[in-house]
C-alpha positions as CSV (number, residue, x, y, z in Angstrom):
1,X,10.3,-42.6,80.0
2,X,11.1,-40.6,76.7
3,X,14.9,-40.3,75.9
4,X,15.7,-36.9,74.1
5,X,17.7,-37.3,71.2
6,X,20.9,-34.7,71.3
7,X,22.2,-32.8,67.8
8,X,25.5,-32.1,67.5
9,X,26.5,-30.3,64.7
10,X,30.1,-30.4,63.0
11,X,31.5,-27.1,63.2
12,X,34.7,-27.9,61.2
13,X,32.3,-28.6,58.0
14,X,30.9,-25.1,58.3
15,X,33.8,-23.6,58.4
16,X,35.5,-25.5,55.4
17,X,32.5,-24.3,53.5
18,X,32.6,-20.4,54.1
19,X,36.5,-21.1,53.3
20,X,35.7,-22.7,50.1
21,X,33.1,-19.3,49.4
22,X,35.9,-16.9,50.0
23,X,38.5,-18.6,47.7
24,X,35.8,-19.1,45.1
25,X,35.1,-15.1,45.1
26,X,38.7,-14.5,45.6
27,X,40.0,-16.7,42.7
28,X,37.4,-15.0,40.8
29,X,38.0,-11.3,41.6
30,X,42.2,-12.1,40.6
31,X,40.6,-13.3,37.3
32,X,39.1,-10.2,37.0
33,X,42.0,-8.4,37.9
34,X,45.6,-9.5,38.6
35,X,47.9,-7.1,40.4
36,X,50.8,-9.3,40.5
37,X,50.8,-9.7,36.8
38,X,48.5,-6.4,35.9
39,X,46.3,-9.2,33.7
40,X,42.5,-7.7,33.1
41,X,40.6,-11.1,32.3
42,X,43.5,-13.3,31.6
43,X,45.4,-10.9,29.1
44,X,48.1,-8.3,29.7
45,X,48.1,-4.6,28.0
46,X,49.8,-6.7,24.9
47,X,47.5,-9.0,24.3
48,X,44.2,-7.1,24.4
49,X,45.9,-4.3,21.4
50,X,46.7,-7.5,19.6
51,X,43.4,-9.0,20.0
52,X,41.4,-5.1,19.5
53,X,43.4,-4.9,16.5
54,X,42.7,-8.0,14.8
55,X,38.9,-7.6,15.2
56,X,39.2,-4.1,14.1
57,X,40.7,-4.8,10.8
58,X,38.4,-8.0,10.8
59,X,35.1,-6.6,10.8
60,X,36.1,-3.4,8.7
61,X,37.5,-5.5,6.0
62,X,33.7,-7.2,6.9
63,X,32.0,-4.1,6.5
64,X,33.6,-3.2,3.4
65,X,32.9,-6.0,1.8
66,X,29.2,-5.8,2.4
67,X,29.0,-2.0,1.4
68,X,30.8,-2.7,-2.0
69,X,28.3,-5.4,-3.0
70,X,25.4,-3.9,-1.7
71,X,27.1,-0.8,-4.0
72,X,26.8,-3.1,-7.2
73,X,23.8,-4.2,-6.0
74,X,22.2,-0.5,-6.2
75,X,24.0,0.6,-9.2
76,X,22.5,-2.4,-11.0
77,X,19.2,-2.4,-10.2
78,X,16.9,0.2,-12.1
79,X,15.5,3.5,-10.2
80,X,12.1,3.7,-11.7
81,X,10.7,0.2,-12.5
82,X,11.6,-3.7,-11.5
83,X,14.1,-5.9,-13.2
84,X,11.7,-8.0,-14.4
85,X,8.0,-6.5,-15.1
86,X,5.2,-8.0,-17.9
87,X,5.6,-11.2,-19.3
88,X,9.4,-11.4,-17.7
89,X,7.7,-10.9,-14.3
90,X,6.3,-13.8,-11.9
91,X,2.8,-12.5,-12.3
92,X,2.6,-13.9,-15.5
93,X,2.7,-17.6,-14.0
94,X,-1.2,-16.8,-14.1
95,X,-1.6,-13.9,-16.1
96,X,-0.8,-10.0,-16.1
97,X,-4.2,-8.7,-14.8
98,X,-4.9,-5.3,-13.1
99,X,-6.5,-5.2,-10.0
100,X,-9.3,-2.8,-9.2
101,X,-9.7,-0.6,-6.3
102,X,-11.9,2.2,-4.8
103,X,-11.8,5.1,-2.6
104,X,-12.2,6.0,0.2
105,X,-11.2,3.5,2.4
106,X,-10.1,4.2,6.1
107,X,-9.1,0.7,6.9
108,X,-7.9,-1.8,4.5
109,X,-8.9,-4.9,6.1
110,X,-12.4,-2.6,6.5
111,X,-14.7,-2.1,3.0
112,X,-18.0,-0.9,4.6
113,X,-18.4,3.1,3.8
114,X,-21.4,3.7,6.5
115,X,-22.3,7.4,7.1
116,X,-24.9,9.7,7.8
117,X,-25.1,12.4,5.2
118,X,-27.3,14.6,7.4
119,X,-24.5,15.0,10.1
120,X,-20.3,16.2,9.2
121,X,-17.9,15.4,11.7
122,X,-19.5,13.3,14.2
123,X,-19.2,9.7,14.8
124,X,-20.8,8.6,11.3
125,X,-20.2,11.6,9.9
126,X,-19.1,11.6,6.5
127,X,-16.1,13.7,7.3
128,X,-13.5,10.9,7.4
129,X,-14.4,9.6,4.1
130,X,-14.2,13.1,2.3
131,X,-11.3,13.5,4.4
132,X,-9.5,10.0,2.6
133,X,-10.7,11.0,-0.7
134,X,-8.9,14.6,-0.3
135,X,-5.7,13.0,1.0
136,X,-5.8,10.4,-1.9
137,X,-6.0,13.2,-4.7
138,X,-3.2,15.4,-2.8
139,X,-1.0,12.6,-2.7
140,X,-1.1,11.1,-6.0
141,X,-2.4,14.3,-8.1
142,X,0.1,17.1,-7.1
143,X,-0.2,19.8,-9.2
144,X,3.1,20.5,-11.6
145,X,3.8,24.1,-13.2
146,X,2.5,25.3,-16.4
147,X,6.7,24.3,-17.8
148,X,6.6,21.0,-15.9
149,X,3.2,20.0,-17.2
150,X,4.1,20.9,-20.5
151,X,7.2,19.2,-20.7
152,X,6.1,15.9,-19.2
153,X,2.6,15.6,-20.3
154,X,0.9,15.8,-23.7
155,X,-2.6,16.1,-24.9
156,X,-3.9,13.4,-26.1
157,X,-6.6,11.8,-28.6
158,X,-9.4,9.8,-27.2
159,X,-9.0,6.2,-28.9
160,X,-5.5,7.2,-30.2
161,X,-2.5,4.9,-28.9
162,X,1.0,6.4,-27.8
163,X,3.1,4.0,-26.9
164,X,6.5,5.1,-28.3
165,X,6.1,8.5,-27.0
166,X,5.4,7.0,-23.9
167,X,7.9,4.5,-23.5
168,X,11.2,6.6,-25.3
169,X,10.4,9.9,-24.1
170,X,9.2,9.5,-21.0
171,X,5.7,11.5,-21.3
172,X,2.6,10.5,-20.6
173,X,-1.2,11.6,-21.6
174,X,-2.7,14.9,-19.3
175,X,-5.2,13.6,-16.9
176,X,-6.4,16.1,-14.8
177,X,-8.9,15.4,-12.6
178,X,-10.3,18.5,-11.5
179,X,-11.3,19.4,-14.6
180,X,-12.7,16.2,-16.1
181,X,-15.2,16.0,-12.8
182,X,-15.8,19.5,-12.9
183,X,-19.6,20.6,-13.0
184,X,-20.3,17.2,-11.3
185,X,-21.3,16.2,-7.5
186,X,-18.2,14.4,-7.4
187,X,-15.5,17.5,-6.6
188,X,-14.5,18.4,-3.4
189,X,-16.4,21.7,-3.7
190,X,-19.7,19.4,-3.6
191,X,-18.2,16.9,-0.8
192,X,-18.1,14.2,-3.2
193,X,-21.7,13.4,-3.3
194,X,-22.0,12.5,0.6
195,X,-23.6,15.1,2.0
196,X,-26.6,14.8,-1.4
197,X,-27.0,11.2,-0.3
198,X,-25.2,10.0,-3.3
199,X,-21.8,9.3,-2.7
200,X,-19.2,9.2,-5.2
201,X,-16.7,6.6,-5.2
202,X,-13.7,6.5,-7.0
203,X,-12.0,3.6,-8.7
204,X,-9.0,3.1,-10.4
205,X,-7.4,0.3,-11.8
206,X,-3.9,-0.5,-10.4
207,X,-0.6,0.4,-12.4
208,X,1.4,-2.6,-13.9
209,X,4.5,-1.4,-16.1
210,X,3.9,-2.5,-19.5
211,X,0.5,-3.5,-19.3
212,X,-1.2,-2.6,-22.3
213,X,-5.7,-3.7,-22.6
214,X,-6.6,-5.8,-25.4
215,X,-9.2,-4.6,-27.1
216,X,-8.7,-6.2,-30.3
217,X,-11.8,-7.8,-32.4
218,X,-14.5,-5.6,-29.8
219,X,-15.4,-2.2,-30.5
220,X,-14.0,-1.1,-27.7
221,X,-11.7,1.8,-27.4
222,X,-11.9,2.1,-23.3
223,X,-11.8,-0.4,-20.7
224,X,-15.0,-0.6,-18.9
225,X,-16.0,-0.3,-15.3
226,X,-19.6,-1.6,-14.2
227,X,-21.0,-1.9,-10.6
228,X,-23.4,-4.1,-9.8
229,X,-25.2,-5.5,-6.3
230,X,-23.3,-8.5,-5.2
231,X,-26.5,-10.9,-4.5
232,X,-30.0,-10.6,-6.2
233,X,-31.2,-8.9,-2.6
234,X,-28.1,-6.0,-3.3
235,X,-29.2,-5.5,-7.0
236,X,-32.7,-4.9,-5.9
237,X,-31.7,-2.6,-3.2
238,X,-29.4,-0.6,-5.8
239,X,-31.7,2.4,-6.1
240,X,-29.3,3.9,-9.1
241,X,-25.7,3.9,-10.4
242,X,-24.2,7.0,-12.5
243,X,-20.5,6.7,-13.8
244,X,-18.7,9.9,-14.1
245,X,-15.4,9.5,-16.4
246,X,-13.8,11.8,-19.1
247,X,-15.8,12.8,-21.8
248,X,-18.8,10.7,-20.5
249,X,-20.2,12.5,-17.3
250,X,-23.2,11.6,-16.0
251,X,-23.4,7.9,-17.6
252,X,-25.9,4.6,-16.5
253,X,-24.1,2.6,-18.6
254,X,-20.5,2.1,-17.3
255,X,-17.2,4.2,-16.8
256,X,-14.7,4.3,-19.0
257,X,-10.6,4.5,-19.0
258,X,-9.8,5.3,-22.2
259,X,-6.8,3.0,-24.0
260,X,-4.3,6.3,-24.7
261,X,-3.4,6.2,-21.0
262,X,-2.1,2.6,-21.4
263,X,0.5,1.3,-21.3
264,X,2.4,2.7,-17.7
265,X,6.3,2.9,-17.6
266,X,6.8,4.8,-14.5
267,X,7.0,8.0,-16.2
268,X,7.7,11.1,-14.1
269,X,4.1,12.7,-14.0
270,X,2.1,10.1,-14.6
271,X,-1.5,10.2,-13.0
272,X,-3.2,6.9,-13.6
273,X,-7.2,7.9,-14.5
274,X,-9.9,7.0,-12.8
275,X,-13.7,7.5,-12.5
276,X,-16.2,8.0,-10.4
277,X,-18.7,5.9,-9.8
278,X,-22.7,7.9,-7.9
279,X,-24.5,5.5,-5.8
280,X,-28.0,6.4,-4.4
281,X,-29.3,3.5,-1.7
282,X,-32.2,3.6,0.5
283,X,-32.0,4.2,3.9
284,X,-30.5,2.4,6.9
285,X,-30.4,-0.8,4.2
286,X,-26.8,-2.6,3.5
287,X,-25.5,-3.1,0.3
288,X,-23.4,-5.2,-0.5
289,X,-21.5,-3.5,-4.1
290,X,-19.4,-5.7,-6.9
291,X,-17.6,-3.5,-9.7
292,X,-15.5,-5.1,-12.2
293,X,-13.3,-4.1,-15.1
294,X,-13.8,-5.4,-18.7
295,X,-11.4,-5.9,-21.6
296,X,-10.1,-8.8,-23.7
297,X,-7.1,-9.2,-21.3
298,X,-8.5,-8.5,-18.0
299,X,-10.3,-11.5,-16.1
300,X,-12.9,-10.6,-13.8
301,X,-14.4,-13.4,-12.8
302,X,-11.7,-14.4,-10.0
303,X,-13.6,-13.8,-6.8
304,X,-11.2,-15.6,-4.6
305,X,-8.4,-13.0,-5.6
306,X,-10.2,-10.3,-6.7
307,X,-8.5,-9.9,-10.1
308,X,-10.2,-7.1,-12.2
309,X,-12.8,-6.4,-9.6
310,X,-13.3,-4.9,-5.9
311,X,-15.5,-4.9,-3.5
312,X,-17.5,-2.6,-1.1
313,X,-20.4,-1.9,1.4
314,X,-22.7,0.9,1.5
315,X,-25.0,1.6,4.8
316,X,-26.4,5.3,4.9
317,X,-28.1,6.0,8.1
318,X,-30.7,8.9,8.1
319,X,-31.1,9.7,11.6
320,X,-29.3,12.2,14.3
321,X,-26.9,10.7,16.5
């Protein structure tokens, strides 16, 4: 025979622990609020101005004291250029040296300029590029008044040097782009080149305050900019390469940035120069494009960090999409 076990559950423990619940919830809601005492959280009408005004005057004393040196901070600090630039600067642990760069360029982490000069806006259309080159120019070439211009810029000698009426006065050597290019493919009349199969691509070299190019014991009056293919495969595929640059249009040999615009010191309408440099690849064939920069100062040979050069891709693609 099976015995059945019985349960008998103790009622009195149940109880004592939904009695234990309710205090609980009831000590906690007079913590909250006591109506005996009128306490919110512990502290009386008293105590809470005491403590409000403490950490009023606390954290505007605080606050104060972070404006004022952030104040001194500001008023010390120059408005147009660094505390420490050239050979004050921590760029000169391995050497001032420009950097180069080119135009256009959608993405930065992306250097390939593939189009199809037979088609505008669609997906390899050459629109977006034109498009970058455009926004580039508006951006960093605004156009001042006849007074403004005249005031801030002067004409300058090609091969001539400037540097105290650059540095005291504040001016800086005209460059104006539209009409050095002008009468070239490279204007945004002609599209830049893109839609002749030759595109033009700009390249400047970057602005470092006080940066001046060495050209002492050459004969050089310009620093140089020369494009070659980056591998013996790219060089043979490099159909032709024409440099565009003031005073020397239409040029096989290299473009130049002539020394009068040298050195920078964040004057107000300064427009650093450039070039423009014509490619013309065959077809549907990648290449792979190295330009570097060339004067006594600048080293070009640092592939790793690209000082004094850049590099880009060209793919043209000559059928409809």
């Amino acid at each position: 025979m099976v015995q059945e076990t019985e349960y008998h559950f103790d009622d009195d423990a149940t109880q004592n622990g939904k009695k234990a619940k309710v205090s609980a919830m009831a000590g906690f809601g007079k913590f909250i609020w006591n109506s005996e005492t009128k306490e919110f959280c512990g502290r009386d009408g008293a105590s809470w101005g005491k403590v409000s005004l403490f950490y009023a005057v606390f954290y505007a004393c605080l606050g104060s004291f972070f404006i004022g040196m952030l104040a001194v901070f500001m008023a010390q600090m120059p408005k147009d250029k660094p505390t420490y630039y050239g050979q004050s600067s921590t760029m000169n642990a391995r050497g001032v040296n420009p950097g180069l760069g080119f135009r256009p360029q959608i993405d930065v982490e992306d250097s390939l300029i593939y189009y199809n000069p037979m088609i505008f806006e669609a997906s390899r259309g050459y629109k977006p590029f034109v498009q970058n080159l455009k926004n580039f120019l508006n951006a960093k070439y605004k156009d001042f008044t006849p007074a403004e211009d005249n005031f801030l810029n002067k004409a300058c000698q090609d091969g001539q040097t400037y540097h105290a009426d650059l540095q005291e006065k504040g001016l800086s050597c005209q460059f104006d782009y539209k009409k050095v290019f002008q009468g070239t493919d490279c204007t945004v009349e002609n599209e830049f080149g893109f839609k002749s199969n030759k595109a033009c691509i700009l390249l400047k070299l970057n602005k470092i305050i006080s940066w001046n190019p060495d050209f002492d014991g050459t004969n050089q009056t310009a620093v140089e900019i020369r494009c070659t293919g980056e591998t013996s495969a790219d060089k043979d595929n490099l159909v032709s390469v024409t440099y565009h640059s003031e005073g020397k249009l239409s040029n096989s040999n290299a473009g130049y940035i002539d020394g009068k615009y040298f050195p920078y010191f964040a004057q107000q309408a300064y427009r650093a120069p450039f070039i423009f440099a014509q490619f013309e690849v065959p077809a549907n064939t990648l290449v792979n494009i190295e330009c570097r920069a060339f004067a006594k100062n600048i080293d070009n040979t640092d592939r790793l960090n690209r000082r004094g050069m850049t590099k880009f891709s060209i793919l043209v693609a000559n059928k409809k999409e």
